[in-house]
LUMNU-57329 format. One record per residue (C-alpha): residue in one letter; x, y, z. Coordinates in nm, 2 decimals. Example, Ala and Ser with C-alpha at 12.3 -4.5 7.8 and 13.67 -1.06 7.14 Angstrom:
2
{res->A&c1->1.23&c2->-0.45&c3->0.78}
{res->S&c1->1.37&c2->-0.11&c3->0.71}
// end
This chain:
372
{res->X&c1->0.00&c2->0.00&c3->0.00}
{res->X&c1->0.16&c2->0.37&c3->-0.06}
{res->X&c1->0.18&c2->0.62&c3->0.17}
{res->X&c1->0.02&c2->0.96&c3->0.18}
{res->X&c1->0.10&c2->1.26&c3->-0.08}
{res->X&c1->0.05&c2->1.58&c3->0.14}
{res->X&c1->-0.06&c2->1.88&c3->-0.04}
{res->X&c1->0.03&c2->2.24&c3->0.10}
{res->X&c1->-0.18&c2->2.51&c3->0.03}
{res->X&c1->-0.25&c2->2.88&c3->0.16}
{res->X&c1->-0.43&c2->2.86&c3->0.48}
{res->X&c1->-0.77&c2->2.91&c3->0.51}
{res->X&c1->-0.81&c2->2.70&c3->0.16}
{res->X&c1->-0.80&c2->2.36&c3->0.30}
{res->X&c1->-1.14&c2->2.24&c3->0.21}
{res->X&c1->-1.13&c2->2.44&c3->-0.15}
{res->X&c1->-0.80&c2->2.20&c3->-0.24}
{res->X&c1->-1.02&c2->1.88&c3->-0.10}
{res->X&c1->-1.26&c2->2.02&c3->-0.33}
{res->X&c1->-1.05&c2->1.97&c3->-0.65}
{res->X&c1->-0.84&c2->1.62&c3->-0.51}
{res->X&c1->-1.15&c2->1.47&c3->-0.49}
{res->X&c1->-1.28&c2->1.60&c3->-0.89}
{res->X&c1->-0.90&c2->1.56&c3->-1.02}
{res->X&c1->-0.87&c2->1.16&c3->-0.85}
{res->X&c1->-1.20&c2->1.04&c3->-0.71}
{res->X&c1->-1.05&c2->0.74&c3->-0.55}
{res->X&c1->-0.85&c2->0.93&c3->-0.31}
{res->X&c1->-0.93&c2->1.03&c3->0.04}
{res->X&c1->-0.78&c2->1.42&c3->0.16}
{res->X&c1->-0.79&c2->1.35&c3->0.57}
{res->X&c1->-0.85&c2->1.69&c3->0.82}
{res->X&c1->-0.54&c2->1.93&c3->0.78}
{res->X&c1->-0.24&c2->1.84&c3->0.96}
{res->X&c1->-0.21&c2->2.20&c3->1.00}
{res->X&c1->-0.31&c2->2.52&c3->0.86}
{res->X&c1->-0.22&c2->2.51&c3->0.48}
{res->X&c1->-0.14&c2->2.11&c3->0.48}
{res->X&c1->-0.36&c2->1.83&c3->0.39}
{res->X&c1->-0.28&c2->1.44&c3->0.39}
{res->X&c1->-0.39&c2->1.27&c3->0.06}
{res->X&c1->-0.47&c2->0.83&c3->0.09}
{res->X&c1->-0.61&c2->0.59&c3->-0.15}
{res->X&c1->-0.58&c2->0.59&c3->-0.50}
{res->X&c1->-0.25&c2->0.70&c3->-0.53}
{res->X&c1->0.06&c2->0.58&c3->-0.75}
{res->X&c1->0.24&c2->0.33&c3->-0.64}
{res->X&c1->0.55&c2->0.45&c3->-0.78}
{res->X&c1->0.71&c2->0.81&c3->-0.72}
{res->X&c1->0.80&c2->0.89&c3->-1.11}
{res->X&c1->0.80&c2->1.21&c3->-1.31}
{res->X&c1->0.52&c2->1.07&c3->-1.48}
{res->X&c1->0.29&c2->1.01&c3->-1.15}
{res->X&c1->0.42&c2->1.34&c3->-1.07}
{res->X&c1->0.28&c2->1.57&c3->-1.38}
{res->X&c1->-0.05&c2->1.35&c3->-1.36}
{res->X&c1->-0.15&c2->1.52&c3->-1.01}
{res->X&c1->-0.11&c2->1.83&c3->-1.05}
{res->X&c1->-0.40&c2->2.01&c3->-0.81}
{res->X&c1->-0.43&c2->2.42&c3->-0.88}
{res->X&c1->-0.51&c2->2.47&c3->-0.55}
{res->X&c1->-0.19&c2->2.28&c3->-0.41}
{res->X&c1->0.13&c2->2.49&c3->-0.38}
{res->X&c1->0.34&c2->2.17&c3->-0.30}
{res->X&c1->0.37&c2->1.80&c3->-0.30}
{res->X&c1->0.52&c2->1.59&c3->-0.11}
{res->X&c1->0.47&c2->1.23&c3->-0.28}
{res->X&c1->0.52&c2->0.91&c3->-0.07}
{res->X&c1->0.55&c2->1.10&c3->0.23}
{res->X&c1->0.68&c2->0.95&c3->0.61}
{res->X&c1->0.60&c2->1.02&c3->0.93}
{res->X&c1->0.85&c2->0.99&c3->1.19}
{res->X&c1->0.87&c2->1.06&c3->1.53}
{res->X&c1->1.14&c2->1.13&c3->1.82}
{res->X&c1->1.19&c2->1.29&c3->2.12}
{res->X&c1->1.47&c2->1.48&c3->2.07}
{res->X&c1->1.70&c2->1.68&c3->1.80}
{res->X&c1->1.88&c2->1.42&c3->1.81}
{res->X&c1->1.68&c2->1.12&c3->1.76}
{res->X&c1->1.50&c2->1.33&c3->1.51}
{res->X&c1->1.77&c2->1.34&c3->1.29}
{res->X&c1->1.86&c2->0.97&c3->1.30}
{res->X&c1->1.49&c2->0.89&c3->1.19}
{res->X&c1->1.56&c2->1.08&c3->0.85}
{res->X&c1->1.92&c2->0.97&c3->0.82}
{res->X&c1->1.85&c2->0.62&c3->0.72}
{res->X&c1->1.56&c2->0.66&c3->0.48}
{res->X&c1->1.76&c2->0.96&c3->0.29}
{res->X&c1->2.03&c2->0.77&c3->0.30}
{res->X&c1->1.87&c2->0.46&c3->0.12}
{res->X&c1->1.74&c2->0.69&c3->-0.08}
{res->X&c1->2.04&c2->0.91&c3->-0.20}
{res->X&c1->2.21&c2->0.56&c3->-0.30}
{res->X&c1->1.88&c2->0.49&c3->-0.50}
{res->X&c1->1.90&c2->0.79&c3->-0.74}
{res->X&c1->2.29&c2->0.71&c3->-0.75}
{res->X&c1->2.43&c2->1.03&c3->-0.55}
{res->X&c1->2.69&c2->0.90&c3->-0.42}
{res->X&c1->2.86&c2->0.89&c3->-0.78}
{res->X&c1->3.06&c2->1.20&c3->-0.86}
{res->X&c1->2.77&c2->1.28&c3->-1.21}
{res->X&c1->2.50&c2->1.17&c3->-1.01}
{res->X&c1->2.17&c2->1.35&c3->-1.03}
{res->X&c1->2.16&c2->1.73&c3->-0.84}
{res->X&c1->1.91&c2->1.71&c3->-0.47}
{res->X&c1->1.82&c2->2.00&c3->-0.24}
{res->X&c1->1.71&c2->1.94&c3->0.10}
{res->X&c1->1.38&c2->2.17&c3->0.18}
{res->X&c1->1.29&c2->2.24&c3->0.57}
{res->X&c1->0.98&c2->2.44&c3->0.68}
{res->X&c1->0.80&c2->2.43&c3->0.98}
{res->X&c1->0.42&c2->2.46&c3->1.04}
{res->X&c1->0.39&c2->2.80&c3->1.08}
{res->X&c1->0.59&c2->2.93&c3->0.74}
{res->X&c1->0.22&c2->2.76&c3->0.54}
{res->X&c1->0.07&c2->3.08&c3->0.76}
{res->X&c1->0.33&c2->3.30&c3->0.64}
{res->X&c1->0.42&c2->3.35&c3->0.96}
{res->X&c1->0.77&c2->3.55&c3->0.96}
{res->X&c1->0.94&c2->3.42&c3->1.30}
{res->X&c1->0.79&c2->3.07&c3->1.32}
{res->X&c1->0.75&c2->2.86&c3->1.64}
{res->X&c1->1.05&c2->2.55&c3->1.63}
{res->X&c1->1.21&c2->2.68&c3->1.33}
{res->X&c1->1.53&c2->2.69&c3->1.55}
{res->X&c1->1.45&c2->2.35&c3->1.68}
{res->X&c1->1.45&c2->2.29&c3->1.28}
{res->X&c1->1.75&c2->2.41&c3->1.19}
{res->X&c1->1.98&c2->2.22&c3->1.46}
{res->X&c1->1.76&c2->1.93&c3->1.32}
{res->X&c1->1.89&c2->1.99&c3->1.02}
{res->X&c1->2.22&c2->2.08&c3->1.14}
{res->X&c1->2.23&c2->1.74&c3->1.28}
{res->X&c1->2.14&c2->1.53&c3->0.98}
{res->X&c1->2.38&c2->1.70&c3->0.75}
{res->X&c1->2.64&c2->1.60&c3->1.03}
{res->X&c1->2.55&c2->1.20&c3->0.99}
{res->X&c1->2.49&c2->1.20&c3->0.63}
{res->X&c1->2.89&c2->1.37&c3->0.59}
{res->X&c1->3.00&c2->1.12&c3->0.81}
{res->X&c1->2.83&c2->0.79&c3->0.56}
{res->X&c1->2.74&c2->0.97&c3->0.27}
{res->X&c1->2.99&c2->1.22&c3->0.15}
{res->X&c1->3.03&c2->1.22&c3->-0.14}
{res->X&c1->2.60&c2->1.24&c3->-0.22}
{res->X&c1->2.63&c2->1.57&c3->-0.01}
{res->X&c1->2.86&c2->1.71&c3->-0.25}
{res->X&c1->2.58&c2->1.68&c3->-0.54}
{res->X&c1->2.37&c2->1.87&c3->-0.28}
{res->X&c1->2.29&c2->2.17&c3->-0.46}
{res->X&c1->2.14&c2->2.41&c3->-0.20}
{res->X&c1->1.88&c2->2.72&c3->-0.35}
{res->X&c1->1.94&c2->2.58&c3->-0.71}
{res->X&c1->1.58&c2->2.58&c3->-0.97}
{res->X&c1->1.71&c2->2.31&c3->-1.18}
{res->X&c1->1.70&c2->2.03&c3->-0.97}
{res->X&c1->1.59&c2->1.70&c3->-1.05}
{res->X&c1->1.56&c2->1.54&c3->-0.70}
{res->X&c1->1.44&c2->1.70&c3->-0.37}
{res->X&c1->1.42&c2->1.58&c3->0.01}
{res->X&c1->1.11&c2->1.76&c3->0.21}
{res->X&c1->1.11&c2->1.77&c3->0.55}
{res->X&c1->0.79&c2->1.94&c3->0.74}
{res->X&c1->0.83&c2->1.96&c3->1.09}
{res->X&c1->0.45&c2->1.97&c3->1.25}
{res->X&c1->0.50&c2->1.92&c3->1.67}
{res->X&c1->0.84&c2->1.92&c3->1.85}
{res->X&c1->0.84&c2->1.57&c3->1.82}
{res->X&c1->0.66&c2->1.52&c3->1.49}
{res->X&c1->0.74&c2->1.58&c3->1.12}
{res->X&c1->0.66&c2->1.43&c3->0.76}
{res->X&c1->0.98&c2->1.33&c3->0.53}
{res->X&c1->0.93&c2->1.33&c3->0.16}
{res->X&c1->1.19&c2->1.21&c3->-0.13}
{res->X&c1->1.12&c2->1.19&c3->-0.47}
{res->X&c1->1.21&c2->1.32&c3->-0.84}
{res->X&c1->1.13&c2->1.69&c3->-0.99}
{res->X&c1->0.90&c2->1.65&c3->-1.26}
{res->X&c1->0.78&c2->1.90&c3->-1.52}
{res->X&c1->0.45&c2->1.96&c3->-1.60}
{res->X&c1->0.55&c2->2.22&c3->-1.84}
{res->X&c1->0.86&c2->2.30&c3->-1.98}
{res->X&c1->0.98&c2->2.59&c3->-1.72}
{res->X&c1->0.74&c2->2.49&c3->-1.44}
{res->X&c1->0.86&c2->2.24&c3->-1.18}
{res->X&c1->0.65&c2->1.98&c3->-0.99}
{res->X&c1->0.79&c2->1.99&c3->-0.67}
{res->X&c1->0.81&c2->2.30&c3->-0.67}
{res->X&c1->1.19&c2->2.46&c3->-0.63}
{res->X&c1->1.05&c2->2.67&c3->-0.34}
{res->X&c1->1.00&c2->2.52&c3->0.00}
{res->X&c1->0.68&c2->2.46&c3->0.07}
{res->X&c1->0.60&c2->2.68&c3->-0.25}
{res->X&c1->0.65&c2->2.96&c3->-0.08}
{res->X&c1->0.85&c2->3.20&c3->-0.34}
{res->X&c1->1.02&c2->3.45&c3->-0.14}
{res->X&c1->0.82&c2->3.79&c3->-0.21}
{res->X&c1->1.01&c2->4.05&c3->-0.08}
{res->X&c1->0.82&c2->4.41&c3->0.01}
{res->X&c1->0.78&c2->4.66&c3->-0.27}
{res->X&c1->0.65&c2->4.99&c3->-0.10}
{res->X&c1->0.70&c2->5.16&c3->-0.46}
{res->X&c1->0.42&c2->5.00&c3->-0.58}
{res->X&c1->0.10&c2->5.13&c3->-0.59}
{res->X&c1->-0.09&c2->4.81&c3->-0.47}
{res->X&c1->-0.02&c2->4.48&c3->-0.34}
{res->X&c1->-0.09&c2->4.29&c3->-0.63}
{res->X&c1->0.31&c2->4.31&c3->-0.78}
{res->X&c1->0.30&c2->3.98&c3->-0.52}
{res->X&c1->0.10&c2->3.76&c3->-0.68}
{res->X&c1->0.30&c2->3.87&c3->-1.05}
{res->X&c1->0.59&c2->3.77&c3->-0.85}
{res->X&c1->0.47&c2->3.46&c3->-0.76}
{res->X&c1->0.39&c2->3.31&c3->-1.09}
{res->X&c1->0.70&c2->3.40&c3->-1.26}
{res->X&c1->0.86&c2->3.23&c3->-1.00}
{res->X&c1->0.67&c2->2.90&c3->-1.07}
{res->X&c1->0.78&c2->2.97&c3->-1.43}
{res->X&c1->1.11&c2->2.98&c3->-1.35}
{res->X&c1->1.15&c2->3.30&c3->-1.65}
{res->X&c1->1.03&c2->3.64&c3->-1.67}
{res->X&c1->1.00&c2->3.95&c3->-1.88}
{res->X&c1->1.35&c2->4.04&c3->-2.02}
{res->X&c1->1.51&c2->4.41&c3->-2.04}
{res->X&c1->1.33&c2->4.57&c3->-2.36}
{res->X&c1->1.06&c2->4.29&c3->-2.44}
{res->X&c1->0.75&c2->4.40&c3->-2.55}
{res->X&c1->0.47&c2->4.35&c3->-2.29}
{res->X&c1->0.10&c2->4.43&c3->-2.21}
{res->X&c1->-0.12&c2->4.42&c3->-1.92}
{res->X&c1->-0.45&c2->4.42&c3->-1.93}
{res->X&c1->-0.65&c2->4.60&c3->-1.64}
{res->X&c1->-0.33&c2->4.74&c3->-1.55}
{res->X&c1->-0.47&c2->5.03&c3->-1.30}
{res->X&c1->-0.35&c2->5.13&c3->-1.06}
{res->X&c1->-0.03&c2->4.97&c3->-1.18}
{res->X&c1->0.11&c2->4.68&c3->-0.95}
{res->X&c1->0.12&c2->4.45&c3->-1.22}
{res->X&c1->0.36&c2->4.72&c3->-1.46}
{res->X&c1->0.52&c2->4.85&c3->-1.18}
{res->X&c1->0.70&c2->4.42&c3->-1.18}
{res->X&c1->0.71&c2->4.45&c3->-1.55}
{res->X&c1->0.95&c2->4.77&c3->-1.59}
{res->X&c1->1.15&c2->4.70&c3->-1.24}
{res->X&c1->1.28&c2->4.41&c3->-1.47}
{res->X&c1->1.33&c2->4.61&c3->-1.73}
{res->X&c1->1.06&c2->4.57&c3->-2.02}
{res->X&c1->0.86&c2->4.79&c3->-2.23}
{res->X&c1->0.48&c2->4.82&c3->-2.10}
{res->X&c1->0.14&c2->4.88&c3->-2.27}
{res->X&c1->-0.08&c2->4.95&c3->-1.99}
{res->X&c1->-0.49&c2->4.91&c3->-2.07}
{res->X&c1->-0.75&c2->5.01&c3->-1.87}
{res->X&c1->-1.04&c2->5.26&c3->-1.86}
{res->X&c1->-0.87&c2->5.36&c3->-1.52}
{res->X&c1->-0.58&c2->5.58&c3->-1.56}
{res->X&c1->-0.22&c2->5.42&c3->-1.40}
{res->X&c1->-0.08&c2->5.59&c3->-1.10}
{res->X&c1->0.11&c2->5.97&c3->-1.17}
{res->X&c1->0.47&c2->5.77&c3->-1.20}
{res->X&c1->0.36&c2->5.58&c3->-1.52}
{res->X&c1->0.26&c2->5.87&c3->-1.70}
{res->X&c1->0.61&c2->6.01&c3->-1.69}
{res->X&c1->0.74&c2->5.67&c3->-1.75}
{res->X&c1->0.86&c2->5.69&c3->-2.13}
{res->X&c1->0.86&c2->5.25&c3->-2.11}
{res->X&c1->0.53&c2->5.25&c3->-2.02}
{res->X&c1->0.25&c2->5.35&c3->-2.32}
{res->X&c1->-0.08&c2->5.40&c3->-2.12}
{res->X&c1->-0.37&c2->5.26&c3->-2.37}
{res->X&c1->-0.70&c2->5.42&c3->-2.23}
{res->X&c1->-0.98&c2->5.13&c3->-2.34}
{res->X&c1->-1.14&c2->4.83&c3->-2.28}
{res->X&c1->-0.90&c2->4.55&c3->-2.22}
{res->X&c1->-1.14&c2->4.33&c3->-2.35}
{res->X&c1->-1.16&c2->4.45&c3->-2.72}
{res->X&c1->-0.70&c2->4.52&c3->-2.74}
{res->X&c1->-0.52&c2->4.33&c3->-2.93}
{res->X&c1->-0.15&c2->4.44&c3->-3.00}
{res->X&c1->-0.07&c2->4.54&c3->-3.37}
{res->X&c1->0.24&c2->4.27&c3->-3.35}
{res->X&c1->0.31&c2->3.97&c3->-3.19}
{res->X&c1->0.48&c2->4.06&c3->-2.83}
{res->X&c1->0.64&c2->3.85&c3->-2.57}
{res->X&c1->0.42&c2->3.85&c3->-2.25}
{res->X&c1->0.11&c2->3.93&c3->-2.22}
{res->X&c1->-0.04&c2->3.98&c3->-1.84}
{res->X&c1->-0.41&c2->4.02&c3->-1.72}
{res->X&c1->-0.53&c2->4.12&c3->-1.38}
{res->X&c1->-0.86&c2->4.22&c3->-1.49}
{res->X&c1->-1.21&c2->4.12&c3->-1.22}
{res->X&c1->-1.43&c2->3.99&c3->-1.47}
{res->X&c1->-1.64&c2->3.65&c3->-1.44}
{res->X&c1->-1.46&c2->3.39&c3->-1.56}
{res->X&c1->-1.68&c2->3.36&c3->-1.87}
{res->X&c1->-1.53&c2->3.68&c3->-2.02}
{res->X&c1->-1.19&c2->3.62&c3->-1.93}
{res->X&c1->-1.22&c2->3.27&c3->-2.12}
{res->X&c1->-1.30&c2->3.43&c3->-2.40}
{res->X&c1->-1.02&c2->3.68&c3->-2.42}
{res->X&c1->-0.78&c2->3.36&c3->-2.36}
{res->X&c1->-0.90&c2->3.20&c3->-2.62}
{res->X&c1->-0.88&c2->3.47&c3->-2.83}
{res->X&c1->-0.48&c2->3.56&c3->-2.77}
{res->X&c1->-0.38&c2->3.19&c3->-2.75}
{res->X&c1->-0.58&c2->3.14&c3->-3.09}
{res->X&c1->-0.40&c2->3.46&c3->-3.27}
{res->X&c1->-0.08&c2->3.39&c3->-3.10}
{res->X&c1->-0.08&c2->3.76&c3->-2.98}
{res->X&c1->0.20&c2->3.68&c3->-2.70}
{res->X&c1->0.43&c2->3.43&c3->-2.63}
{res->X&c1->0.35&c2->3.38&c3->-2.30}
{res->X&c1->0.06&c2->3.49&c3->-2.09}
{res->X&c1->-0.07&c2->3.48&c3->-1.69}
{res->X&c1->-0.39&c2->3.49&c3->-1.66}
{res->X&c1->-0.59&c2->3.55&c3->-1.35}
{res->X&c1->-0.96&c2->3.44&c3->-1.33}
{res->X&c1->-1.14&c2->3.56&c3->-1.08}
{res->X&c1->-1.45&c2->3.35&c3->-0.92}
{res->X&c1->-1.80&c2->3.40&c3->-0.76}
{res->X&c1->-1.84&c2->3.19&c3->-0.47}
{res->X&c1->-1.69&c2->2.86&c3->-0.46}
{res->X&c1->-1.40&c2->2.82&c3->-0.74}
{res->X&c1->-1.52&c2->2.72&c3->-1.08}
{res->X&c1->-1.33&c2->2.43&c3->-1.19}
{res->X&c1->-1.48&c2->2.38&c3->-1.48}
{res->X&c1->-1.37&c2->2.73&c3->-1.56}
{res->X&c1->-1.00&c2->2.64&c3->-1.49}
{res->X&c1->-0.97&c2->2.32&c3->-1.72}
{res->X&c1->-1.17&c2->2.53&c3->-2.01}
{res->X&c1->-0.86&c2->2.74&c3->-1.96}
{res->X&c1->-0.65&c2->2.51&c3->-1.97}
{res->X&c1->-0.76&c2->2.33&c3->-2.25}
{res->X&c1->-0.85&c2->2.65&c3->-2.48}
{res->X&c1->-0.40&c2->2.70&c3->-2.45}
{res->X&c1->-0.31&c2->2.34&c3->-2.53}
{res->X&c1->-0.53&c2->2.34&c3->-2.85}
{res->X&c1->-0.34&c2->2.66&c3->-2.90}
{res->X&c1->0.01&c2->2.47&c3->-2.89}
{res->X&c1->0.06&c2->2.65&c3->-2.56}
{res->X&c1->0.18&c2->2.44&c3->-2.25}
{res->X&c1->-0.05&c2->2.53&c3->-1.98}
{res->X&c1->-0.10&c2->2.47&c3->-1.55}
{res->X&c1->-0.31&c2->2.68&c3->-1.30}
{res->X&c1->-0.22&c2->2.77&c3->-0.97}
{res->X&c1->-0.35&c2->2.92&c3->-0.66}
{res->X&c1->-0.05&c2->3.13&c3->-0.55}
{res->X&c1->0.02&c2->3.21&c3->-0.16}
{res->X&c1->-0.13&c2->3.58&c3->-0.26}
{res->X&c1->-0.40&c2->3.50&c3->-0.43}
{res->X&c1->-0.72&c2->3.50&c3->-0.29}
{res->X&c1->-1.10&c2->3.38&c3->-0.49}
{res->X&c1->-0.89&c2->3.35&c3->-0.78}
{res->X&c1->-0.65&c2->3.17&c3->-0.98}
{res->X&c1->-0.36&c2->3.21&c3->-1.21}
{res->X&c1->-0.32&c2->3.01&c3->-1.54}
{res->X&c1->0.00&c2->3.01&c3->-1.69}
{res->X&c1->0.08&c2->2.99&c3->-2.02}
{res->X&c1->0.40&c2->2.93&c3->-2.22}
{res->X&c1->0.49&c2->2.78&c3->-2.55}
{res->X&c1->0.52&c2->2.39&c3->-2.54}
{res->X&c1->0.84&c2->2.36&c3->-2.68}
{res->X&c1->1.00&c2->2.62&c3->-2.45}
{res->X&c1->1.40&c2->2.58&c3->-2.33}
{res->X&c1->1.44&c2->2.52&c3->-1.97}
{res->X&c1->1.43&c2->2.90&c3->-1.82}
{res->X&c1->1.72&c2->3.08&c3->-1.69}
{res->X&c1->1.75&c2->2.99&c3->-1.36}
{res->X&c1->2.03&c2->3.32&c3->-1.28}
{res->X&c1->1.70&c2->3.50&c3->-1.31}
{res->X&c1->1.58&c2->3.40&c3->-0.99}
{res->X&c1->1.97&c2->3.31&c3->-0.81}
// end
């Protein structure tokens, strides 16, 4: 029988991810939340940990997997360290790590309280000298797999997960890094994934986070000089990310940008409906932030992934109530017919909404010195 997959997700959205596990695999169980923002999947579940299984369960509401996951328990830093040693151990001579072009494996530690965003978590020092002591007995047995340890890289193609949920209590996790598109990565490359959003107070709004987020998940973002548009783009949070790295804006929107725009000679403000534009050329990345229901924004998907107006796109639909799911695999669908790869996600800053993400399906792997 396999063991659980847990699922983390932002707090407060527990029951909207159960939702969708139990639509995406109906043979599968999601148990009460360990703790806020992490749910335990059983049941119909793949027996093997591949990069296959892994791209096949790919839940917009989850922000992280952990396939095959362990529970193990001890009652001090010590003995909590021991308990992972072995099974990473096993499991780092598996993938063949301990050859000198082995495969490249990152070790991810959160506690609890990071899924709440909480900036000074309870037991994250308890963590860390757990961590401290692991690393200590893997050097000692398995050297040379800790030199292939390749610590805040995004192009890994193994990951350890360790979650600790009590003092005495955490989940371990090992497995490959799939992707279910050709920059996306499934684990995720951020713990938990959490993408590190740091504070912007140039900005006019707080939205720049959740534009933040989903080029992290991309793993590539707007070059200096490419052409861009947003759509909806007042009062600006969403440009304000686009020309901090560097490319040229077309803002739309009936609503005029914030005053710093204006005198912004990379930004050209397009007063209409975002709706109805459509750029005179092809350009590289086209964003939309626009609260509309989900109908319309469908339809202005399908209209830029059938033109081929951008070569890449995020996408926020916005919902009514309970998420529409049919909504999100209309969206999804209407980009692959288009020869676009396509995945949703619920980022940490999103809130009655989700973003699709759109790229072309034979993309290169992104630059991960982007995000180093």
């Amino acid at each position: 029988m396999s063991r659980p997959w847990l699922l983390t997700c932002r707090h407060d959205h527990e029951a909207q991810l159960a939702r969708e596990v139990a639509i995406l695999r109906p043979g599968t169980r999601v148990a009460a939340p360990l703790c806020p923002g992490l749910v335990r999947v059983d049941g119909d579940l793949p027996t093997e940990v591949t990069t296959e299984s892994l791209c096949a369960f790919d839940p917009t509401w989850a922000m992280q997997i952990l396939p095959d996951a362990e529970r193990l328990r001890a009652a001090s830093i010590k003995g909590l360290a021991a308990a992972m040693a072995e099974p990473i151990a096993q499991w780092l001579d598996a993938i063949g790590a301990q050859t000198d072009d082995g495969p490249t494996w990152d070790l991810h530690a959160i506690v609890a309280g990071q899924l709440k965003g909480q900036p000074e978590p309870p037991m994250a020092n308890r963590l860390d000298l757990v961590v401290e002591q692991l690393v200590g007995l893997l050097g000692r047995t398995r050297r040379r797999a800790l030199r292939r340890r390749a610590v805040g890289s995004r192009e890994l193609t193994h990951l350890v997960q360790v979650i600790l949920v009590g003092p005495e209590d955490l989940w371990l996790s090992c497995s490959p890094v799939a992707r279910p598109t050709p920059s996306g990565r499934w684990p995720a490359v951020d713990p938990a994934g959490l993408a590190p959003v740091a504070d912007e107070p140039e900005s006019p709004n707080s939205a720049f986070r959740k534009l933040r987020e989903a080029f992290a998940c991309m793993g590539v973002a707007p070059s200096p000089w490419q052409d861009t548009v947003d759509l909806g783009a007042s009062p600006g949070g969403w440009t304000h990310v686009l020309r901090a790295l560097g490319a040229r804006v077309t803002a739309v929107d009936r609503s005029p940008l914030a005053p710093r725009f204006r005198r912004d000679p990379g930004v050209c403000f397009v007063r209409g409906d975002a709706f109805v534009y459509l750029p005179p050329s092809p350009v590289d990345w086209m964003v939309c932030d626009v609260i509309a229901y989900p109908e319309r924004s469908l339809e202005l998907i399908e209209r830029w992934t059938a033109g081929h107006h951008a070569r890449r796109l995020v996408v926020q639909l916005k919902f009514r109530g309970d998420p529409d799911h049919e909504a999100i695999a209309t969206a999804l669908r209407l980009g692959r017919e288009h020869g676009y790869a396509a995945r949703a996600r619920h980022f940490f800053n999103d809130k009655n909404e989700a973003t699709v993400l759109f790229e072309p399906a034979d993309a290169a792997p992104a630059a991960a010195a982007l995000f180093a």
